[in-house]
C-alpha positions, 0 to 999 in steps of 0.5 A: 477504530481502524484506519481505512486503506484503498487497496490499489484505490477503490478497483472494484469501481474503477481499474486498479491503480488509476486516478480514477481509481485513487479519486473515487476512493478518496471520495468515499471516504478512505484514509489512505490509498495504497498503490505499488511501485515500479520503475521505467526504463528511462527511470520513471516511478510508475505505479502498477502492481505486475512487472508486465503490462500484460494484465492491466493494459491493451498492451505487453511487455515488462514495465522495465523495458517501457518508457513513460511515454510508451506506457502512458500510451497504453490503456489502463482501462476505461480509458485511464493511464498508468500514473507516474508517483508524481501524478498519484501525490499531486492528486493525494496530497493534502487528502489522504495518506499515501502507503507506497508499496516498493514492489522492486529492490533497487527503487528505495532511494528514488521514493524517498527522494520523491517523499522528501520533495513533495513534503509527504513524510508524515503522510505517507508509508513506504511497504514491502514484502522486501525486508531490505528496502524496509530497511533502506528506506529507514535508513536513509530517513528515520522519519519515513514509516515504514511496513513489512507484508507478509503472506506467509507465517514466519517459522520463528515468528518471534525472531521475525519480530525481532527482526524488523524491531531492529531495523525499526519499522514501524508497522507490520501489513498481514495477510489475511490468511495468516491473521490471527488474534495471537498473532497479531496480539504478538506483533502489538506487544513488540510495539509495531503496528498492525495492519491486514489485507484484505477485508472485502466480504462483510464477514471478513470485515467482522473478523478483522476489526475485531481484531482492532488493527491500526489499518485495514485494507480492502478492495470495497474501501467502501464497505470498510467506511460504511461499516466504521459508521455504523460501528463507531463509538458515539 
């Protein structure tokens, strides 16, 4: 059955892409937690979803033009912080699997390097709606999985596939609004992986693990375990 995905952690019981977020989805039981990256101005990987800090924090302003001192400062909610990548491994090392989703061109070579420091390559998964840092992020290490998102149904769905086969990624992370059983049965065939976000309603969760994805992610990781339980095979 499928592989349970933290989308942001578990953000409907603690602020998105915190550690408490992280932490309580590792305490319910995920597989993995997905998280997105960007960098600082003194050059920092952070993980927060938007470029600003507008949303998520009491503060403003592009995370691009923030240090990480000056962005730590800021409350994430619930008195949480923005968390630098090496804060998020430390706490998932060992625990769960890490997908990192590169949310800026220009950032592939400071997360592999942090892979390749931390010994994480054969946990972790490096995203993005970005196909050429898919494809940098496997050219500059073979060993990394990689995954292309997508939102939106290409118009030549084949040759898309045909696409990311050649620069060998490894999985495909579908939305919802563009995951069908044929799609995602054309996607298996080419050999990739399949993965869909995100499951939150239990009818959405019923829709979607019968389509037998490898991942599955929800912003209830919660409602995605409960339901392996009830669901698996004895």
């Amino acid at each position: 059955m499928y592989q349970i995905v933290g989308h942001r952690g578990a953000p409907r019981q603690a602020p998105e892409n915190t550690m408490l977020s992280f932490k309580r989805a590792i305490d319910i039981g995920v597989d993995w937690i997905e998280f997105d990256l960007r960098k600082t101005k003194d050059g920092v990987l952070v993980v927060i979803h938007d470029e600003k800090v507008d949303r998520t924090t009491n503060g403003e302003g592009m995370i691009r033009d923030m240090t990480l001192e000056g962005l730590q400062g800021l409350d994430a909610g619930d008195g949480q912080r923005i968390p630098s990548l090496a804060e998020v491994i430390a706490l998932a090392k060992g625990r769960v699997g890490m997908d990192m989703e590169i949310k800026e061109a220009g950032t592939e070579e400071d997360v592999v390097d942090a892979i390749l420091r931390s010994d994480i390559k054969s946990s972790c998964m490096v995203s993005s709606f970005i196909l050429d840092s898919v494809k940098l992020v496997k050219e500059m290490d073979s060993g990394i999985t990689t995954a292309a998102i997508m939102d939106k149904m290409p118009d030549d769905p084949r040759h898309c596939l045909d696409m990311l086969s050649g620069m060998r990624a490894d999985a495909v992370m579908l939305s919802k609004k563009i995951a069908t059983p044929p799609f995602v049965g054309q996607i298996r065939r080419q050999g990739l992986k399949v993965g869909i976000w995100n499951a939150d309603t239990l009818d959405e969760i019923e829709k979607f693990a019968a389509m037998d994805p490898y991942y599955l992610c929800s912003n209830y990781p919660e409602r995605l375990v409960e339901f392996r339980q009830v669901h698996a095979v004895i």
